[in-house]
C-alpha positions as CSV (number, residue, x, y, z in Angstrom):
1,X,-74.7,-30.8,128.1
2,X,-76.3,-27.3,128.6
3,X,-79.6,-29.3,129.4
4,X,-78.3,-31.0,131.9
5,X,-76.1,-28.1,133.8
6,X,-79.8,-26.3,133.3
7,X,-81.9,-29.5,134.8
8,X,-79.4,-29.6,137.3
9,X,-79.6,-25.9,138.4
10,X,-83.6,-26.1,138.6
11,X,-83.3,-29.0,140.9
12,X,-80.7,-27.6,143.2
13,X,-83.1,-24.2,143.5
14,X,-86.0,-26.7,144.1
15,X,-84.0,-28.5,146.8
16,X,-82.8,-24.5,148.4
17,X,-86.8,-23.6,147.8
18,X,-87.7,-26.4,150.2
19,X,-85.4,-26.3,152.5
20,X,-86.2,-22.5,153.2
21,X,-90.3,-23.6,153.6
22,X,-89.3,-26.0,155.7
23,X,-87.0,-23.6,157.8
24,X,-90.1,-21.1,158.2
25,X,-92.4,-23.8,159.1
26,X,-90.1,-24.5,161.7
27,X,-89.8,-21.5,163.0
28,X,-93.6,-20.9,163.2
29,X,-94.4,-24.1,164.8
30,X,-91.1,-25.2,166.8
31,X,-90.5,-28.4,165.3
32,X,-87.3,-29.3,163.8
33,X,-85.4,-32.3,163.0
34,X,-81.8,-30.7,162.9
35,X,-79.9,-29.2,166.2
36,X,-83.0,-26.7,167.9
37,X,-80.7,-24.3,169.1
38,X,-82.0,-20.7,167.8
39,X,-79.7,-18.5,165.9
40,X,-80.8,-15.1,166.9
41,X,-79.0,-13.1,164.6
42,X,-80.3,-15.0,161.7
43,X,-83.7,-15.7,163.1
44,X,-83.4,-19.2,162.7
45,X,-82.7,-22.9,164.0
46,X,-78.9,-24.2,163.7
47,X,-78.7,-26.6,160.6
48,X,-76.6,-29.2,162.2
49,X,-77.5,-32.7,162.7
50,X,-78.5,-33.7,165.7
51,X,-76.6,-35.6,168.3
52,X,-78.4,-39.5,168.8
53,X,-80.3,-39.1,171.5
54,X,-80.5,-35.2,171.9
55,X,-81.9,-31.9,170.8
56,X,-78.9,-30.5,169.7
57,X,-75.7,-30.7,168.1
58,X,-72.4,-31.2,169.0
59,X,-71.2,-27.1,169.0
60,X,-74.2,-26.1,170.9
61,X,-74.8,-29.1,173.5
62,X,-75.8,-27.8,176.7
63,X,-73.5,-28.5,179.7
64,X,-76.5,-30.2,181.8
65,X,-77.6,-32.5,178.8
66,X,-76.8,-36.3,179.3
67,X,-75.7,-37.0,176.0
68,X,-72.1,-36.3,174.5
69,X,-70.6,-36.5,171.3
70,X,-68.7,-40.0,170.4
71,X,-65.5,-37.6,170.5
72,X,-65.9,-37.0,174.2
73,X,-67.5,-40.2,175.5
74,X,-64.1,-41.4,177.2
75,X,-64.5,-37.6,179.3
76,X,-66.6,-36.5,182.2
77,X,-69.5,-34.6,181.2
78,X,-68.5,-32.4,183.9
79,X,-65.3,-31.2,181.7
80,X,-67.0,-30.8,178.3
81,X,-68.0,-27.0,179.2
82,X,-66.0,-24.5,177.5
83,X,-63.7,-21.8,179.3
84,X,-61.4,-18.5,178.0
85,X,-58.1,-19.8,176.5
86,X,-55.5,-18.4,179.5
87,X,-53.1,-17.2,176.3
88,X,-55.9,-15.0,174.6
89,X,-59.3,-14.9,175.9
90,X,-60.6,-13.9,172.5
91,X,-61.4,-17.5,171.7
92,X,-62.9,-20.8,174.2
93,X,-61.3,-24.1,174.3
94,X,-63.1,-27.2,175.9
95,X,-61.9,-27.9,179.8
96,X,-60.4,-31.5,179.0
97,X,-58.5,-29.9,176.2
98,X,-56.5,-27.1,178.0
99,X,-53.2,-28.9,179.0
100,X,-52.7,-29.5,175.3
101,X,-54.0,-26.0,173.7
102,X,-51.7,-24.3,175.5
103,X,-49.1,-25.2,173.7
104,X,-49.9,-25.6,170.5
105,X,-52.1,-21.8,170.8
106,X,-51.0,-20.0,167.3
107,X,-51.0,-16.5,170.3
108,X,-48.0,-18.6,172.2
109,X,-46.2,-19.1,168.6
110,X,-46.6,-15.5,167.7
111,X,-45.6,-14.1,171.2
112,X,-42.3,-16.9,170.5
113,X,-41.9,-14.9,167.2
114,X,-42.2,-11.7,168.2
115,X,-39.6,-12.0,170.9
116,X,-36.7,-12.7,168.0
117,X,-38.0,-9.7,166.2
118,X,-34.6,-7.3,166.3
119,X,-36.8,-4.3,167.3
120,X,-38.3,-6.0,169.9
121,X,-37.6,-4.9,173.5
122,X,-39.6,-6.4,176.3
123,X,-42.0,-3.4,178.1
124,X,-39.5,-0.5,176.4
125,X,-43.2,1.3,175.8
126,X,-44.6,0.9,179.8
127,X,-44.2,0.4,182.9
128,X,-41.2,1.5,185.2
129,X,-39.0,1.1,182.1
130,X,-39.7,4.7,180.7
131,X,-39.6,6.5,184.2
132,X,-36.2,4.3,185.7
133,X,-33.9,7.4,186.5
134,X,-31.3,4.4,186.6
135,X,-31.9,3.4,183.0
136,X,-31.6,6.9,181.9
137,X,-27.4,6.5,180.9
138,X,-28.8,3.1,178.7
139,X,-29.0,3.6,174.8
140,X,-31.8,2.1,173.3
141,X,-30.0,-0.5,171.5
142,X,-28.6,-2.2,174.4
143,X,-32.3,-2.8,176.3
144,X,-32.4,-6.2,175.5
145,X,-29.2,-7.2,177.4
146,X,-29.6,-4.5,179.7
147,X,-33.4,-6.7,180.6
148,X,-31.3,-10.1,180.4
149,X,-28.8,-8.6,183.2
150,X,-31.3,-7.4,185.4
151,X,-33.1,-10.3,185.3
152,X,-30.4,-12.4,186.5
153,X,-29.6,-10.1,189.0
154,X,-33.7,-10.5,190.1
155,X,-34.0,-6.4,189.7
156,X,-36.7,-6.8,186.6
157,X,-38.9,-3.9,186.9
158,X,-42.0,-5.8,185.5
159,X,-42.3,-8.5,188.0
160,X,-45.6,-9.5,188.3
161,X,-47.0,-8.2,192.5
162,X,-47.3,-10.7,194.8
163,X,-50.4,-11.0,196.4
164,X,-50.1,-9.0,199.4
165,X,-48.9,-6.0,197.1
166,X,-52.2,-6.5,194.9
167,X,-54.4,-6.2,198.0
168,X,-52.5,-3.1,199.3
169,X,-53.4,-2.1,195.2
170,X,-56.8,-2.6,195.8
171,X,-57.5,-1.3,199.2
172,X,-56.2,2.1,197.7
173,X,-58.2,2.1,194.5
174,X,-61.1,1.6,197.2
175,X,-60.1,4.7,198.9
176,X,-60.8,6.8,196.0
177,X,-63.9,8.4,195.3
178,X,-64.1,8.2,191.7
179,X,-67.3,10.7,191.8
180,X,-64.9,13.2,192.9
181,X,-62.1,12.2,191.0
182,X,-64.2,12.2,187.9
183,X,-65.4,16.2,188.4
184,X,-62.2,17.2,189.2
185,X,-61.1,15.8,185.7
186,X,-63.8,16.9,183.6
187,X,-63.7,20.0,185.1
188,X,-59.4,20.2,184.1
189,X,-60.4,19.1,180.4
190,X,-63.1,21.7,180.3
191,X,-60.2,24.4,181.4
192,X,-57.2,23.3,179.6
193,X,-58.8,21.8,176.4
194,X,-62.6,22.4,176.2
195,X,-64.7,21.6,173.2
196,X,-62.8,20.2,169.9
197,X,-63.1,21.7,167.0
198,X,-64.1,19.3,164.1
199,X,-62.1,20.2,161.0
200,X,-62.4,17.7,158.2
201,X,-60.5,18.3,155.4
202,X,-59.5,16.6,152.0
203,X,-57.1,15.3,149.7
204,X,-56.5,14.7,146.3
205,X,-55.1,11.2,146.5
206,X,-58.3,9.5,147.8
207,X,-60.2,10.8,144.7
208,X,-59.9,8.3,142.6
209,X,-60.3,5.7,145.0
210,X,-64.0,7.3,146.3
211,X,-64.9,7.7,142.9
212,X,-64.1,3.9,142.0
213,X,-66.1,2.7,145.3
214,X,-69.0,5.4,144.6
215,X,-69.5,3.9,141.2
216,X,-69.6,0.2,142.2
217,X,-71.9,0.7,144.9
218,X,-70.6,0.4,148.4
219,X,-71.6,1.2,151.4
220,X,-71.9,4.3,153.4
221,X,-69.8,2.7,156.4
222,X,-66.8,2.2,153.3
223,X,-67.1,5.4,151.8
224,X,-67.0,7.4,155.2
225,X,-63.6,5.6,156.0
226,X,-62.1,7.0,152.8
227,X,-63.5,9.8,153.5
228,X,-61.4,9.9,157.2
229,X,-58.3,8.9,155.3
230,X,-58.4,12.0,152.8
231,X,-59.3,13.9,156.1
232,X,-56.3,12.7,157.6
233,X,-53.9,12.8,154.9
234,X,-55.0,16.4,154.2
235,X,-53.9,17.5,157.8
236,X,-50.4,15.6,156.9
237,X,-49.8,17.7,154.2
238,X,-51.1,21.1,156.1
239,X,-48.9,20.9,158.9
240,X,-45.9,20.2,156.0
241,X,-45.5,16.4,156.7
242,X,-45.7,15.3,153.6
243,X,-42.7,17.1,151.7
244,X,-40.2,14.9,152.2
245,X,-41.0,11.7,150.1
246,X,-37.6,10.0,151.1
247,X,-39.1,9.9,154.3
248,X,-40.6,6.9,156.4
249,X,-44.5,6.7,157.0
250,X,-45.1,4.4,160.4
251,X,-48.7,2.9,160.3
252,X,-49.4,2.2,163.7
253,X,-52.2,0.2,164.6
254,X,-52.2,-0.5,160.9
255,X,-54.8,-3.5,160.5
256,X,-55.3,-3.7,156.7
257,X,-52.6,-0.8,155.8
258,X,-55.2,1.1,153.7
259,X,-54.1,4.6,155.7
260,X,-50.5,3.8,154.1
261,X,-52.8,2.6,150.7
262,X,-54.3,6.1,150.2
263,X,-51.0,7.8,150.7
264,X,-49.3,5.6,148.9
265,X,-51.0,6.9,145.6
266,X,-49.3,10.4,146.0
267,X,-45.8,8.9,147.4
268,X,-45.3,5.5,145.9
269,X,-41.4,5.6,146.1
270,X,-41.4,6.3,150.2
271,X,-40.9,3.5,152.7
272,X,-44.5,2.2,154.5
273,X,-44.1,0.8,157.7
274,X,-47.3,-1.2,159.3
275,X,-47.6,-2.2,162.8
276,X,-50.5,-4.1,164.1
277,X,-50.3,-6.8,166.6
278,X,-52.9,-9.5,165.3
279,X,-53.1,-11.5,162.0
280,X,-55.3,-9.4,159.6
281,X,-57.0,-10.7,156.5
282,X,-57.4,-8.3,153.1
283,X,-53.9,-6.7,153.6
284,X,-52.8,-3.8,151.6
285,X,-49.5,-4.4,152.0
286,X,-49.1,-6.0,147.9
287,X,-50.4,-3.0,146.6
288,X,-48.5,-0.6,148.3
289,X,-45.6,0.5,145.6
290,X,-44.4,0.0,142.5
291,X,-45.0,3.7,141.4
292,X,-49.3,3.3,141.8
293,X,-48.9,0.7,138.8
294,X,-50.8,-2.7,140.3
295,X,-50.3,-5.4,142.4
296,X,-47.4,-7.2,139.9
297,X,-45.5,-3.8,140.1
298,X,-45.6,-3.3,143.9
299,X,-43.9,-7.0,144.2
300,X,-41.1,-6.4,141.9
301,X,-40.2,-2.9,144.2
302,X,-41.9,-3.4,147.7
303,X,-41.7,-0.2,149.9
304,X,-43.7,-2.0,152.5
305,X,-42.7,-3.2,156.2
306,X,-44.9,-4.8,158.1
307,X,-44.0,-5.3,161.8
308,X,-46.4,-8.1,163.6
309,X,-45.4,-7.2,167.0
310,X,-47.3,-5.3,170.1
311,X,-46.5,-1.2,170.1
312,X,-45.6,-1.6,174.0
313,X,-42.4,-3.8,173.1
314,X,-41.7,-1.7,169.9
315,X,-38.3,-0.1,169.8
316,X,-37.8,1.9,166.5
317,X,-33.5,2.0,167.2
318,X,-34.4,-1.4,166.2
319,X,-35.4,-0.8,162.8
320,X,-32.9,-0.4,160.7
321,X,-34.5,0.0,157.7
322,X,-35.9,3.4,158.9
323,X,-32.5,4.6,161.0
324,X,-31.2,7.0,158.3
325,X,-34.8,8.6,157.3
326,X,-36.7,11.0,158.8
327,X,-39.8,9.3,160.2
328,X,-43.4,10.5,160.2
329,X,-46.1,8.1,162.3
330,X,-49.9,8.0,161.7
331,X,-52.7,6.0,162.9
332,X,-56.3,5.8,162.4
333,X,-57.3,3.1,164.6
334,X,-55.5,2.9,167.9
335,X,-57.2,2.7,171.0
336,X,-56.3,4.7,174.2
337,X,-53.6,2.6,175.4
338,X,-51.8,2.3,172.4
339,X,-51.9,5.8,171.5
340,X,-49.9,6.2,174.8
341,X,-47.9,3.7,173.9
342,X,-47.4,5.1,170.9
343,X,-46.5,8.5,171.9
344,X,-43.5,6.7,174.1
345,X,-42.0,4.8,171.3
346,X,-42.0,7.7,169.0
347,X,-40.6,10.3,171.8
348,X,-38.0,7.8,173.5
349,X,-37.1,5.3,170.5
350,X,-36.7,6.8,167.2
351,X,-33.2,7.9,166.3
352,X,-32.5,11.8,165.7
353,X,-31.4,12.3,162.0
354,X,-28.0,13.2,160.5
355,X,-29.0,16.7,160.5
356,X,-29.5,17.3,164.0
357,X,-25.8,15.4,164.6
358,X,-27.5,13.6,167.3
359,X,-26.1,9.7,168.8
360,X,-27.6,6.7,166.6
361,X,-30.4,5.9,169.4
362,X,-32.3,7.9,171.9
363,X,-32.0,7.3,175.7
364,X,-34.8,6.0,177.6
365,X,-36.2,9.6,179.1
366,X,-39.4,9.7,180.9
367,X,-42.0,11.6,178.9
368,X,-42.2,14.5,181.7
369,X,-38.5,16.0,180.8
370,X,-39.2,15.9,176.7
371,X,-39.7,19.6,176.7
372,X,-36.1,20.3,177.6
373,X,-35.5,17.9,174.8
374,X,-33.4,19.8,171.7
375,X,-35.5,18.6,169.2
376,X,-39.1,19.6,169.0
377,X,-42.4,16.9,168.7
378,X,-44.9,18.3,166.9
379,X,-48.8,16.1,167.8
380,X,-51.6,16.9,165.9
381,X,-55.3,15.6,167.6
382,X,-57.5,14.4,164.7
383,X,-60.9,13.4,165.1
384,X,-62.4,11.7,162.4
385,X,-66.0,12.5,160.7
């Protein structure tokens, strides 16, 4: 039996042996019997079978070519092109098929979701919602049927502009010179803010993680974002964030959750929040807990929460899992827009604790009146190594 499983090997690296030859030959000479579509990144002619009658296959058939695929012989060639889904233009559909993807498109069934999500609240984070002077006497808990009412009374604030409104948009915008605008705000960064001091620190917690992924070889790009993470968690703990471990830690812009993973090791009893809009593979989330002791420990006492919803609907008051904590938000990953939208949720939706004696829910105050606010926000501006 061990003969054969060896015979059997040989011939499969005989059959991998020739197949590479003839892929180099191919590529020297430019002939091919499979799809002749070039692979740049891999240097290389697709692998594909041919469609009868053409050069290529079926994924990369050129829109002028004659031939189509038996799947698409009852369809116009002229609607076999492929155009940006209207839901999410991250992925391409065919023409023909759009009627139909539209509603079976896993974005629509997550958008579906995330609207029954109790702390969601459509727009809470943007928009006129945060500056409505009118929406001020509001409690955070009641924006959902406060959006409902104004909606039927045709008062939503988040209409989309009609057309002569977006050309009155755009003939502004085109009265701006951005040359000017751009000196003028360069030269207020350079006077309010000016150059930013890199200060990269360290923490314990992340030792014994760098150590493992030293040992087993990986790459620099892995070892420099553990490296950020002690960097980060080490400014937590020197601006006294970390000494409360009954507290809340809010992941936003979480992706995997390994922020909340690294931290984890030094707080395993405190509650880990992760929000992150899309589906993300390799999740921390199973790890997280259990007192540090392994995967089987962190499922029988989970102290994870992870929120699948879009930071500009978030509304902590929502949340009740987090209403009688303090809460401390971090991020490594957010983008621009999100870190604004960000800085709304945590300033106009998180509840005051017990020891303030402040009302279960915050009202909807725009972000310019905070400083006459009787609690204090406390940012801190971290830039990574």
């Amino acid at each position: 039996m061990e003969a054969k499983r060896g015979a059997e090997k040989v011939f499969r690296d005989i059959q991998r042996k020739r197949r590479k030859q003839a892929k180099a030959e191919a590529k020297e000479t430019g002939q091919w019997n499979c799809c002749m579509f070039k692979v740049v990144r891999k240097n290389r002619y697709c692998n594909i079978s041919r469609v009868p009658g053409s050069l290529f296959c079926g994924n990369h058939l050129p829109d002028t070519d004659a031939i189509v695929t038996k799947k698409s012989q009852k369809f116009k060639i002229t609607t076999r092109h492929r155009v940006s889904c209207p839901v999410d233009a991250s992925h391409t559909i065919y023409a023909y098929d759009l009627a139909k993807h539209v509603l079976v498109c896993n974005r629509v069934k997550d958008a579906d979701i995330m609207t029954k999500l109790p702390y969601y609240s459509h727009n809470i984070n943007s928009g006129t919602y945060c500056t409505n002077e009118e929406k001020d006497e509001v409690s955070v808990n009641n924006a959902r049927q406060q959006e409902i009412a104004t909606e039927k009374e045709g008062m939503n604030d988040h209409l989309v502009p009609s057309a002569k409104e977006q050309q009155g948009i755009i003939d502004k915008l085109l009265a701006v010179d951005f040359a000017e605008l751009r000196n003028r705000i360069e030269a207020a960064y350079e006077s309010c803010v000016g150059e930013l001091v890199l200060e990269k620190l360290h923490h314990k917690c992340c030792d014994q993680l760098l150590e493992e992924k030293t040992k087993a070889g990986a790459s620099k790009s892995l070892l420099r974002h553990i490296e950020q993470q002690a960097s980060i968690i080490g400014h937590m703990e020197q601006v006294k964030l970390l000494q409360d471990s009954n507290a809340a830690f809010v992941e936003l812009g979480a992706g995997r959750g390994m922020l909340s993973l690294a931290l984890a090791q030094m707080l395993p009893e405190s509650l880990y929040v992760l929000i992150d809009r899309a589906h993300t593979r390799g999740k921390a989330d199973r790890f997280i807990g259990g007192e540090g002791k392994g995967e089987e420990a962190a499922k029988v006492k989970s102290t994870t929460l992870r929120a699948k919803i879009d930071i500009r609907h978030l509304n902590f008051a929502g949340m009740p899992e987090i209403l009688d904590k303090s809460v401390v938000c971090m991020s490594k990953h957010l983008c621009g827009v999100a870190t604004d939208l960000s800085l709304r949720a945590i300033a106009q939706t998180i509840p005051e604790t017990n020891s303030v004696k402040a009302p279960a829910a915050l009202k909807a105050s725009p972000l310019s009146q905070l400083a006459s606010r009787d609690w204090q926000l406390r940012f801190a501006v971290i830039r990574s190594a």
